[in-house]
ZASEKOL-801991 format. One line per field, with one value per residue: residue in three letters; x, y, z of N, C-alpha, C, O, CB in turn. Coordinates in pm, whole numbers, plus 50000, padded with zeros to 5 digits. Each point is the difference from the previous one (the first is absolute). Glycine has a CB too. Layout:
resn: ALA,...
nu: X,...
nv: Y,...
nw: Z,...
cau: X,...
cav: Y,...
caw: Z,...
cu: X,...
cv: Y,...
cw: Z,...
ou: X,...
ov: Y,...
ow: Z,...
cbu: X,...
cbv: Y,...
cbw: Z,...
***
This chain:
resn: UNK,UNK,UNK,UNK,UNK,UNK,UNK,UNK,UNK,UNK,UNK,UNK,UNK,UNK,UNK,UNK,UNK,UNK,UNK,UNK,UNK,UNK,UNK,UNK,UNK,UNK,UNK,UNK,UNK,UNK,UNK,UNK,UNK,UNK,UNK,UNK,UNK,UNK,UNK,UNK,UNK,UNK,UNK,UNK,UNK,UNK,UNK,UNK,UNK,UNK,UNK,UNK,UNK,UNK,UNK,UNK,UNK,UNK,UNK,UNK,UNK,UNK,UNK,UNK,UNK,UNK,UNK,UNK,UNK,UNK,UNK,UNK,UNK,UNK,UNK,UNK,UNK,UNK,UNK,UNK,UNK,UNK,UNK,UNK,UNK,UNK,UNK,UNK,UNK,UNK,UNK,UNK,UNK,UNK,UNK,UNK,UNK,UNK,UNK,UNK,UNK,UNK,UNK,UNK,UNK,UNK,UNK,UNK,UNK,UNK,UNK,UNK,UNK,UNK,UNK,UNK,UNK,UNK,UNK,UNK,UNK,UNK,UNK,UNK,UNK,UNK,UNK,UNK,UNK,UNK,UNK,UNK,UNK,UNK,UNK,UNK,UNK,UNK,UNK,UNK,UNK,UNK,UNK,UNK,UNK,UNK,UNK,UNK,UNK,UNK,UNK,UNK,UNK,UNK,UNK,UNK,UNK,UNK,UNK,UNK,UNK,UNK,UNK,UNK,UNK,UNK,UNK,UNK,UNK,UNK,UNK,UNK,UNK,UNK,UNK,UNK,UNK,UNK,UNK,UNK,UNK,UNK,UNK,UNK,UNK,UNK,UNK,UNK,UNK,UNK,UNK,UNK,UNK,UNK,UNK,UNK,UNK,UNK,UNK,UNK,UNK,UNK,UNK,UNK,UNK,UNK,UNK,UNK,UNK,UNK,UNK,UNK,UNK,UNK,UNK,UNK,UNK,UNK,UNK,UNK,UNK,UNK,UNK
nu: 79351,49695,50022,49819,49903,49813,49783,49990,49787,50246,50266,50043,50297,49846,50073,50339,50067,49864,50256,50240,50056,50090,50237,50121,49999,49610,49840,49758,49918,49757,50024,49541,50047,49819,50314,50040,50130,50350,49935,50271,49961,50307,49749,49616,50106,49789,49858,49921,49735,49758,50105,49736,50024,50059,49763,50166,50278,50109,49976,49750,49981,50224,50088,49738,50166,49923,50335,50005,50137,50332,50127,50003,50113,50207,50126,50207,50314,50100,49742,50163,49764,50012,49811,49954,49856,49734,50300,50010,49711,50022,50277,49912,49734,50098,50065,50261,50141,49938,49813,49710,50093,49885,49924,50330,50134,49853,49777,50176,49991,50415,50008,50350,50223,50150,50273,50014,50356,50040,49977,49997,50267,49835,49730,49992,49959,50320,50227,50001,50079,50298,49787,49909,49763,49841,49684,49814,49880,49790,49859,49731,49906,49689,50138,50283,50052,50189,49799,50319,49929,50266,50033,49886,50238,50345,49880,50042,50342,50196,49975,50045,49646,50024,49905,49931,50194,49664,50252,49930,49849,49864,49772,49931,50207,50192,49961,50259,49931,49892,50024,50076,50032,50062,49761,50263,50035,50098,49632,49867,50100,49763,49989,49829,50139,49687,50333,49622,50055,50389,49972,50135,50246,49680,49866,50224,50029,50187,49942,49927,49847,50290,50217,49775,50061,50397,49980,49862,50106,50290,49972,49954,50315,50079,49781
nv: 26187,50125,49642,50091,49807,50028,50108,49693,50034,49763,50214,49814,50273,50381,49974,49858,50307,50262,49854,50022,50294,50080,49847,50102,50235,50083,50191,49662,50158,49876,49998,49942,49788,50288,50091,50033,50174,49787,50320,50033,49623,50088,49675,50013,49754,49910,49946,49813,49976,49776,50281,50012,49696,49784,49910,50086,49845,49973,50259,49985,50275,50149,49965,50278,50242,50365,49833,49873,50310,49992,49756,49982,50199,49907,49715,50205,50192,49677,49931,49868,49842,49951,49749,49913,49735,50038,50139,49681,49991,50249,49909,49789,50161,50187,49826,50079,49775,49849,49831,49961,49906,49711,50011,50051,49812,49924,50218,50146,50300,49909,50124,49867,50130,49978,50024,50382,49910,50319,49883,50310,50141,50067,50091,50278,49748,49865,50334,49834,49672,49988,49955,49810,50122,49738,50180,49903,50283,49841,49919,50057,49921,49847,50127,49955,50011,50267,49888,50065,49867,49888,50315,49972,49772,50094,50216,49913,49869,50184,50326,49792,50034,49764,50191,49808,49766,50049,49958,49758,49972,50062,50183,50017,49720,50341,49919,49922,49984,50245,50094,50252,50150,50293,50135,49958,50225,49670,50219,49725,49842,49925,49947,49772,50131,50226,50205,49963,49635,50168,50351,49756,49685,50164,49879,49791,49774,50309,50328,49820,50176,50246,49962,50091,50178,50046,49993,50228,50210,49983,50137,50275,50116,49885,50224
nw: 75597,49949,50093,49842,50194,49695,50207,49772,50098,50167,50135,50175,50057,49884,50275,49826,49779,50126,50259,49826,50008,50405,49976,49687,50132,49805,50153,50004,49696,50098,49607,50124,49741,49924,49924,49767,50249,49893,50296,49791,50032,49953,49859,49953,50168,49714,50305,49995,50050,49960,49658,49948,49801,50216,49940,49842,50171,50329,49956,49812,50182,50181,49679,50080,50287,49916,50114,49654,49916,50211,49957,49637,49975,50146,49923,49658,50175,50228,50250,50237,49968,50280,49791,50373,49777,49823,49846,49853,49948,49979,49743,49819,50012,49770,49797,50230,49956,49811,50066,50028,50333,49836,50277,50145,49840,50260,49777,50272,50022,49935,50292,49985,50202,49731,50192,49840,49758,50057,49658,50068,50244,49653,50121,50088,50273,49949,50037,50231,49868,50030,49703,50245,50253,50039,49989,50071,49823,50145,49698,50004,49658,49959,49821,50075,49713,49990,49748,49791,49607,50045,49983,50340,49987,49701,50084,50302,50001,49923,50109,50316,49985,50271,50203,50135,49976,50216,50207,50037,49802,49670,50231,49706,49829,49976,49774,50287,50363,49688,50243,49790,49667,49998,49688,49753,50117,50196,49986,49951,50270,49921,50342,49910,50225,50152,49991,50175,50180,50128,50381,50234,50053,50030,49652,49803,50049,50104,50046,49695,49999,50096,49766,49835,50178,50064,49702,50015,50259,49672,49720,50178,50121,49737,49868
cau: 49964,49827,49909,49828,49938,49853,49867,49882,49906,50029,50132,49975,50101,50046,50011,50164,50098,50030,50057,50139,50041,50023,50138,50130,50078,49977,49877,49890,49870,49951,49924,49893,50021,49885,50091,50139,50083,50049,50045,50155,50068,50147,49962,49890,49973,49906,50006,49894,49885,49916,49905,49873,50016,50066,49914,50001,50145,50096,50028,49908,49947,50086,50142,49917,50009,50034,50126,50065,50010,50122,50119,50043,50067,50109,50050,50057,50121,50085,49948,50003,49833,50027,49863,50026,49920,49896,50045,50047,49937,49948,50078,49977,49910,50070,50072,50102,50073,49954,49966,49882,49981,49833,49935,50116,49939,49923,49865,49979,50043,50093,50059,50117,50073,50083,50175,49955,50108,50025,50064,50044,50006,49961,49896,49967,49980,50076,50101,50066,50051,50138,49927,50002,49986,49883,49953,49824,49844,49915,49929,49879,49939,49980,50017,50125,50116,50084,49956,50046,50059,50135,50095,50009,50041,50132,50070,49982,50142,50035,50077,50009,49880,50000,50041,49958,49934,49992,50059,49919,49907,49918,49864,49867,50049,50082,50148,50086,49920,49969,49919,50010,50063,50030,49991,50134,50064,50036,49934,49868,49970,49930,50027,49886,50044,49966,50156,49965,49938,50142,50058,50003,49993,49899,49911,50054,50100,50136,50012,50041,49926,49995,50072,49916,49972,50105,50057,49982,50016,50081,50033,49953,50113,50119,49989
cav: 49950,49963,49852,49986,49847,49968,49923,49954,49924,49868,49930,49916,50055,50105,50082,49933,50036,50095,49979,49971,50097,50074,49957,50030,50166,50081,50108,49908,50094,49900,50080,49913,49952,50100,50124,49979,50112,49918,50078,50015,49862,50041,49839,49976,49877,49905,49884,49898,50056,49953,50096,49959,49940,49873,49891,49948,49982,50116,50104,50059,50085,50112,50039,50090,50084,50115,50024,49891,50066,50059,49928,50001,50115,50001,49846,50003,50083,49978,49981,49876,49906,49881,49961,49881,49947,50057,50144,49931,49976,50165,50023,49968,50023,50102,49988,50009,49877,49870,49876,50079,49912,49887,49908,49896,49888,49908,50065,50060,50135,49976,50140,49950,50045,49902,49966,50046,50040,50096,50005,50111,50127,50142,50060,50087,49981,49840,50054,50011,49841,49970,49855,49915,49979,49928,50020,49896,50075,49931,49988,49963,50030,49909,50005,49958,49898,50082,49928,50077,49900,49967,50116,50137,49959,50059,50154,50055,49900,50009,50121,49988,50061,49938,50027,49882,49799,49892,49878,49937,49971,50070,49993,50004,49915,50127,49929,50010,50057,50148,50057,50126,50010,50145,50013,50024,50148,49931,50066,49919,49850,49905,49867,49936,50005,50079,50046,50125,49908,49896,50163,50001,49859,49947,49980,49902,49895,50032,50153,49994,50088,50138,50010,50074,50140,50044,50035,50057,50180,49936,50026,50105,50104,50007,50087
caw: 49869,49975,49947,49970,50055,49944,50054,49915,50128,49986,50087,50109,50095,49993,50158,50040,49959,50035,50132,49912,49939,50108,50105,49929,50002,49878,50053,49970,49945,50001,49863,50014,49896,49898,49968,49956,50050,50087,50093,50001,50060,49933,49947,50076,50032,49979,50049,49979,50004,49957,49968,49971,49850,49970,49932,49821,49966,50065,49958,49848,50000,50031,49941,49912,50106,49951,50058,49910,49847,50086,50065,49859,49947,50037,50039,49873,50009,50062,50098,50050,50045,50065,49971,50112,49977,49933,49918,49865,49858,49943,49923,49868,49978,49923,49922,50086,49951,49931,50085,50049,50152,49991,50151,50040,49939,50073,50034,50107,50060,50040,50091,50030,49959,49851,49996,49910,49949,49922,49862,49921,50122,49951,50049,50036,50114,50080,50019,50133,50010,49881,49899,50054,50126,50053,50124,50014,50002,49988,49920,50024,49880,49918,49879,50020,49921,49836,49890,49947,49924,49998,49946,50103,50170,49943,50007,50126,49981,49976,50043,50124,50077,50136,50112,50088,49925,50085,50045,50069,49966,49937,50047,49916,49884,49894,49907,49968,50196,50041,50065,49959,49909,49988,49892,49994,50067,50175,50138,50041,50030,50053,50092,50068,50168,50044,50100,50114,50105,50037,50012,50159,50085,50106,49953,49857,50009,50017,49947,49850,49882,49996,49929,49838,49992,50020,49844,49894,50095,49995,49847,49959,50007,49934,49862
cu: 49857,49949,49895,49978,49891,49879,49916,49939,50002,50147,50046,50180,50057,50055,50166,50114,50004,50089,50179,50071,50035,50153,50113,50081,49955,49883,49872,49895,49919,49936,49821,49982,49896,50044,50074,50109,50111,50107,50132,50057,50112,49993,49855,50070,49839,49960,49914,49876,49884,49942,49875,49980,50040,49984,50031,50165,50076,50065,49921,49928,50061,50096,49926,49964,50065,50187,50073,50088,50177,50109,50047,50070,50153,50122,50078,50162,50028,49977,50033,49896,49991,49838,49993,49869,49831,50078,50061,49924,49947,50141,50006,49872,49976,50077,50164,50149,49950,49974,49881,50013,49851,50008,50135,50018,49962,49858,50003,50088,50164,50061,50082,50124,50104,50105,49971,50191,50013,50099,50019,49998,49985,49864,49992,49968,50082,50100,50057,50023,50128,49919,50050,49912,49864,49864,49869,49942,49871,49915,49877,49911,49903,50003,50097,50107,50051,50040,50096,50046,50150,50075,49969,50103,50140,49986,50034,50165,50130,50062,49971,49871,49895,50043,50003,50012,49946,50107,49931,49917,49879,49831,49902,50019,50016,50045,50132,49989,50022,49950,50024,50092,49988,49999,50152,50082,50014,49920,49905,50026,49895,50039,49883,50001,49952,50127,49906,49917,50187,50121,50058,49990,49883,49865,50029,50075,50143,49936,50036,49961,50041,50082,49941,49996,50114,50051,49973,49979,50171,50063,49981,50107,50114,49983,50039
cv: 49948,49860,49995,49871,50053,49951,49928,49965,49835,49963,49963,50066,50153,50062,49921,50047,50122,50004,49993,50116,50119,49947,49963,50118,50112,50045,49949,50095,49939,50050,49820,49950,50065,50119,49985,50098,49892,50087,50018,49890,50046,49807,50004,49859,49998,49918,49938,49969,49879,50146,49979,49924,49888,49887,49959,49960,50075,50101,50057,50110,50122,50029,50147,50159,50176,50019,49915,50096,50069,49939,49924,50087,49972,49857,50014,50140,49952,49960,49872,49941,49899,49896,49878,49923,50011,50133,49900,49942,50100,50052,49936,50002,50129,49987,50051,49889,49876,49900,50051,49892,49942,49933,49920,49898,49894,50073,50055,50124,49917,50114,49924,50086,49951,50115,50077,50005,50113,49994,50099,50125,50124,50100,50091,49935,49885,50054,49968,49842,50001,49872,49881,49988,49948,50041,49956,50092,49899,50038,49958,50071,49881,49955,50038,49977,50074,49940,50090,49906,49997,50119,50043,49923,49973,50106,50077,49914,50043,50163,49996,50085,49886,50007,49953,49884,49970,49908,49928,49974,50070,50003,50034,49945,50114,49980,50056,50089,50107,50064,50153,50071,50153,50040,50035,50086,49889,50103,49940,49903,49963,49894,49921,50014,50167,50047,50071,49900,49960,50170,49966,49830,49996,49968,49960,49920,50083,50155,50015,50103,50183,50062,50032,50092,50098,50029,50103,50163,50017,50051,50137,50139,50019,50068,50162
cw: 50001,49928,50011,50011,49984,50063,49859,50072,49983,50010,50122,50076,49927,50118,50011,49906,50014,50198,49951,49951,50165,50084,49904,49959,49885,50100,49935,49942,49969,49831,49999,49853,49866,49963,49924,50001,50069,50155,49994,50087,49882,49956,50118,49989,49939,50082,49984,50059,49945,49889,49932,49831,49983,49967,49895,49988,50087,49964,49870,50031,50068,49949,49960,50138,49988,50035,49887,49881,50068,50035,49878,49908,50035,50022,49799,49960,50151,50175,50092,50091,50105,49965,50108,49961,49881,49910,49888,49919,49892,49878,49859,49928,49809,49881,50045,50028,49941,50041,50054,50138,49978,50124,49982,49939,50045,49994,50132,49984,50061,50071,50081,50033,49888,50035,49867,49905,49955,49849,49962,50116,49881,49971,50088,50182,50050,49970,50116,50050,49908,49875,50065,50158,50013,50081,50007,50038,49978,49870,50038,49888,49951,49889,49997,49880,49899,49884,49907,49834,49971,49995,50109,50072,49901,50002,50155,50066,49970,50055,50158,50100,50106,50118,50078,49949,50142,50025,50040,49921,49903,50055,49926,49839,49891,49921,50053,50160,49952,50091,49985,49841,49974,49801,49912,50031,50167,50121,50017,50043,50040,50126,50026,50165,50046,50104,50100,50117,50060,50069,50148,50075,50084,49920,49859,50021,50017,49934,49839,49912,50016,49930,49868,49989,50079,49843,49925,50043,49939,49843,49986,50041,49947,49864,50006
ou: 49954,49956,49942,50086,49946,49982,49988,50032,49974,50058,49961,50011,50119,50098,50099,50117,50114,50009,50093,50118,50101,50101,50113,50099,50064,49979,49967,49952,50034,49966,49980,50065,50002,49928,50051,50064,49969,50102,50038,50096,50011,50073,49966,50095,49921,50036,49905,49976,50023,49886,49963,50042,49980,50079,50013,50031,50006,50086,49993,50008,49995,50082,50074,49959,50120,50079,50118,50116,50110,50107,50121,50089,50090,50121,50121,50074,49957,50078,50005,49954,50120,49895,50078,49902,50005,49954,49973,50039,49991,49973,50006,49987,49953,50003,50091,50122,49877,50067,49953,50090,49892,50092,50067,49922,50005,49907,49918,50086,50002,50038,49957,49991,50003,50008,49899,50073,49946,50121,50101,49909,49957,50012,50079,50053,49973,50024,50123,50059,50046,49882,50112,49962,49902,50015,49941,50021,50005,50017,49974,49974,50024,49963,49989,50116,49944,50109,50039,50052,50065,50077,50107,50106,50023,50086,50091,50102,50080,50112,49929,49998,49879,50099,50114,49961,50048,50048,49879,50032,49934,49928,49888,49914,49951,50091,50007,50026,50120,49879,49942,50070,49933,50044,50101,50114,50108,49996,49965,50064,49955,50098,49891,49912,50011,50025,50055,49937,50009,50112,50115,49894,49958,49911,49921,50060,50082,49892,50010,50061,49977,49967,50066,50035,49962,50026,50087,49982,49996,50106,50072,50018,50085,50088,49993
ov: 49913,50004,50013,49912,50092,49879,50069,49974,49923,49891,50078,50038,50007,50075,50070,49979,50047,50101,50081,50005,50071,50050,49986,50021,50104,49984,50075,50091,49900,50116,49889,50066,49983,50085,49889,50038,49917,49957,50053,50030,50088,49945,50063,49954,50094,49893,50020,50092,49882,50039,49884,50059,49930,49916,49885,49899,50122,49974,50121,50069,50108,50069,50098,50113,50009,50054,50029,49981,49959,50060,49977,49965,49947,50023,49988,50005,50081,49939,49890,50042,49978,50054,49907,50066,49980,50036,50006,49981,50005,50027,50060,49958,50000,50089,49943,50016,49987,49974,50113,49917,50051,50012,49953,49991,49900,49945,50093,50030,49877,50107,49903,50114,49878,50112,49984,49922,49998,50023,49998,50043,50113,50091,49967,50043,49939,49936,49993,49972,50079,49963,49990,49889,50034,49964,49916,50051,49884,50108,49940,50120,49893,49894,50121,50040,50003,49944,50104,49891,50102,50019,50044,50054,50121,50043,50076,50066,49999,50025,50096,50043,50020,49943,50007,49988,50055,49936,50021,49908,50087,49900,49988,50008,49990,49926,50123,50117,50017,49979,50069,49918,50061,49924,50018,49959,49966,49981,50022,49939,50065,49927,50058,50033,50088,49950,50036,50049,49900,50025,50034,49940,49891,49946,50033,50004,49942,50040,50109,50083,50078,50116,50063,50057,50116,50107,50058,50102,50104,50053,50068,50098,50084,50026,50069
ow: 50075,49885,50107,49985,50060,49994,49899,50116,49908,50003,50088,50117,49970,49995,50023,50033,50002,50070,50003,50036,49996,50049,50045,49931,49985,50120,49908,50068,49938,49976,50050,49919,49878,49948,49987,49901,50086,50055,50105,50071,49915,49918,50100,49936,50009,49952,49924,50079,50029,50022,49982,49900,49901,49959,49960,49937,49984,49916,49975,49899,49941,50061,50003,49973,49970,49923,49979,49964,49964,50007,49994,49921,49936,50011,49985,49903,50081,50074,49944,50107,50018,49968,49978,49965,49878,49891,49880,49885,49877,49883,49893,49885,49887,49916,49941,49991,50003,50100,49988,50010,49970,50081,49908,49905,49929,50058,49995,49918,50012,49950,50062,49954,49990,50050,49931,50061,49890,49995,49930,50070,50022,49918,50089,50103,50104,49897,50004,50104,49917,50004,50051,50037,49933,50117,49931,50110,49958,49944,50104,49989,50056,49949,49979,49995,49890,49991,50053,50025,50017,50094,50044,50031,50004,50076,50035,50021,50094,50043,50027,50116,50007,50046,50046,49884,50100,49906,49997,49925,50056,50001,50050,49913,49887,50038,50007,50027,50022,49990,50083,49941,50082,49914,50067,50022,50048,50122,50116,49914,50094,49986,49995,50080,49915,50110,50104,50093,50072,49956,50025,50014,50038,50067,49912,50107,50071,49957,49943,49932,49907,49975,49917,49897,50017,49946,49935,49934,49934,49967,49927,49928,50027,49918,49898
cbu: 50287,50030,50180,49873,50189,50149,49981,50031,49838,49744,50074,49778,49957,49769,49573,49776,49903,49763,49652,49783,49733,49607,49746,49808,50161,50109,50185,50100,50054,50006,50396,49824,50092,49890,49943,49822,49831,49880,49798,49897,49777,50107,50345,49670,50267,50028,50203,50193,50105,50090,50218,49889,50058,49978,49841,49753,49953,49930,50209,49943,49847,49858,50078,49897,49899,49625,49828,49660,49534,49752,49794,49756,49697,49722,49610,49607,49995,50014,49851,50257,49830,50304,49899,50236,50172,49845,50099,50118,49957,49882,50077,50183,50040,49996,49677,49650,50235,50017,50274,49729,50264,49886,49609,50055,50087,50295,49962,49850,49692,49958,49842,49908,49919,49797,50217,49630,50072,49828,49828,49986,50246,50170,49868,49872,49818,49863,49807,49818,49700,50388,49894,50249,50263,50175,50202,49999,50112,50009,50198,50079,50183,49984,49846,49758,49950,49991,49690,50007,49723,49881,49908,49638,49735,49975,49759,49550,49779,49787,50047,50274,50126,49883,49861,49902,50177,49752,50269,50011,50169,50261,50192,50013,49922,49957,49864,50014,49938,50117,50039,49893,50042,50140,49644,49829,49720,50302,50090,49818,50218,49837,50283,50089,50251,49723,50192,50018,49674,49860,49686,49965,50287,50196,49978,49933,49770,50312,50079,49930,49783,49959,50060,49840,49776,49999,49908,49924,49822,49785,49856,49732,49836,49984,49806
cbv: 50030,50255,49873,50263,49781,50085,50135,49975,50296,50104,50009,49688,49715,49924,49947,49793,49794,49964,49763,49798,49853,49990,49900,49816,49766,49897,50152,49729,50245,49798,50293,50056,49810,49839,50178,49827,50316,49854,49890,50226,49676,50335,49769,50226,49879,50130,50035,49845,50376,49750,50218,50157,50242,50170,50181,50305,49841,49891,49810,49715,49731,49908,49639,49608,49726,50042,50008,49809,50136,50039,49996,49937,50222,50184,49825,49888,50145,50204,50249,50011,50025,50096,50172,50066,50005,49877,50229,49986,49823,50070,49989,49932,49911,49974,50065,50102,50095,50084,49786,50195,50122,49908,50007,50061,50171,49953,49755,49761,50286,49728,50279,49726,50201,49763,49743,50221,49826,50062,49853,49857,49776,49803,49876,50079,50166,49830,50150,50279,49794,50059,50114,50111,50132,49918,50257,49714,50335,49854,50044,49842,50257,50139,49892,49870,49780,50176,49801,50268,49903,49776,50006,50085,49736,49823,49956,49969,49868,49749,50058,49918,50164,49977,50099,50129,49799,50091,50053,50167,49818,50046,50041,50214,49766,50168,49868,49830,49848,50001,49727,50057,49694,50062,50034,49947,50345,49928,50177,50125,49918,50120,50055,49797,49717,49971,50027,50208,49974,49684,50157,50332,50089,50204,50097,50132,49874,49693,49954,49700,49711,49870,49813,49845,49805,49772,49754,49661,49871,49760,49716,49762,49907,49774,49762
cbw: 49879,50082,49933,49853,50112,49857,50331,49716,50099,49868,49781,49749,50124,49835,50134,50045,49885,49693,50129,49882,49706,49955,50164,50016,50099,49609,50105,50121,49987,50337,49709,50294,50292,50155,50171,49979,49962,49679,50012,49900,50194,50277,49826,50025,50218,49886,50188,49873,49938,50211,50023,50293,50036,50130,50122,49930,49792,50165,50146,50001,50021,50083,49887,49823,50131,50117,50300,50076,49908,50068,50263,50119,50092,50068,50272,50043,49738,49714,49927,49857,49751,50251,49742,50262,50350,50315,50324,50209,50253,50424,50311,50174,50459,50276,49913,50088,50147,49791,50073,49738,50219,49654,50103,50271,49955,50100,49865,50213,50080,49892,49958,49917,50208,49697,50198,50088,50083,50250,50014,49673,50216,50010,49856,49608,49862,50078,49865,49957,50110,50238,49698,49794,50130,49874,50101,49970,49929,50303,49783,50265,49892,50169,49956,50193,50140,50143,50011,50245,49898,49805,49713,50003,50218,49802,49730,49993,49831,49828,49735,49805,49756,49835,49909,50208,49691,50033,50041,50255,50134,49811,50121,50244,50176,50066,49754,49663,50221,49862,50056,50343,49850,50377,50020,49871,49786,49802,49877,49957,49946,49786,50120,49713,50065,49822,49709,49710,49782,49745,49820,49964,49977,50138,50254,49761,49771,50019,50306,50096,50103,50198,50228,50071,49968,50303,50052,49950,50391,50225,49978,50089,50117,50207,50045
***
């Protein structure tokens, strides 16, 4: 199974998810962001990073990205997205999903590992958790805080589109500890937590995160 993974300039873990996607048993493609060929991936990854623009607004400028017009397209019939960090701002960037990510709320960089909650298995990439289960990936952002006004964050609430919460402890003051969420169809999510830093005990806090990209190898042979 073919997973695409977005280069922008200024992405910082494309090489770890295109890894993630290897040892989870798919076929890693690498796509570039001045293109907009999405080579027949069957889902992309968005990762995280620093892309170019972020000065002005994270993600504001690589939403406009030629690979953007394509993964828009397709993400609107059913595609399945993933958006990890910087991808998640890029996503809402898009409009993809709702809310947006602002500076932490101490103002600092925050790189950690966090206690995290699986709230939504029905997703493409969190199928392979149960609800409720506990795990620990790591983070590291400065723009972090998932902002959103009252009706979003009920709706998002209400229809159970909350994929990730912060435990323990809120690290960039999210509303309602968000750290992730998924659009309404459910093939698009957003995360802040990085699953492709959390694949291998010899180089993560645990094997948690790899379960993202099992899932959605997972979703894809069931079509």
């Amino acid at each position: 199974m073919r997973i695409g993974v977005v280069t922008f300039p200024g992405s910082l873990d494309d090489s770890s998810a295109l890894r993630a996607i290897r040892l989870a048993g798919g076929t890693p493609v690498p796509l570039f962001h001045a293109s907009d060929d999405l080579k027949e991936v069957e889902a992309v990854v968005l990762p995280g990073g620093f892309s170019y623009g972020d000065y002005l607004r994270c993600g504001a400028i690589s939403r406009f990205a030629p690979i953007m017009a394509s993964i828009i397209v397709a993400a609107e019939h059913g595609f399945p997205v993933l958006g990890i960090c910087n991808g998640f701002q890029i996503l809402c960037e898009s409009h993809l999903l709702p809310g947006a990510l602002t500076r932490n709320q101490d103002l600092h960089f925050v790189c950690t590992d966090q206690a995290l909650i699986v709230e939504n298995t029905d997703t493409p990439w969190t199928n392979g958790y149960a609800k409720g289960d506990r795990i620990i990936v790591p983070i590291k952002n400065g723009e972090g805080s998932f902002q959103a006004g009252a009706d979003t964050l009920k709706q998002l609430e209400d229809d159970g589109r909350i994929v990730l919460r912060y435990v323990d402890k809120n690290p960039n003051g999210s509303q309602h500890d968000i750290a992730g969420i998924s659009n309404a169809r459910g093939n698009v999510v957003g995360v802040m937590p990085h699953p492709e830093q959390a694949i291998e005990l010899l180089t993560g806090p645990s094997e948690d995160g790899l379960t993202f990209f099992t899932s959605v190898l997972h979703t894809m042979v069931g079509r």
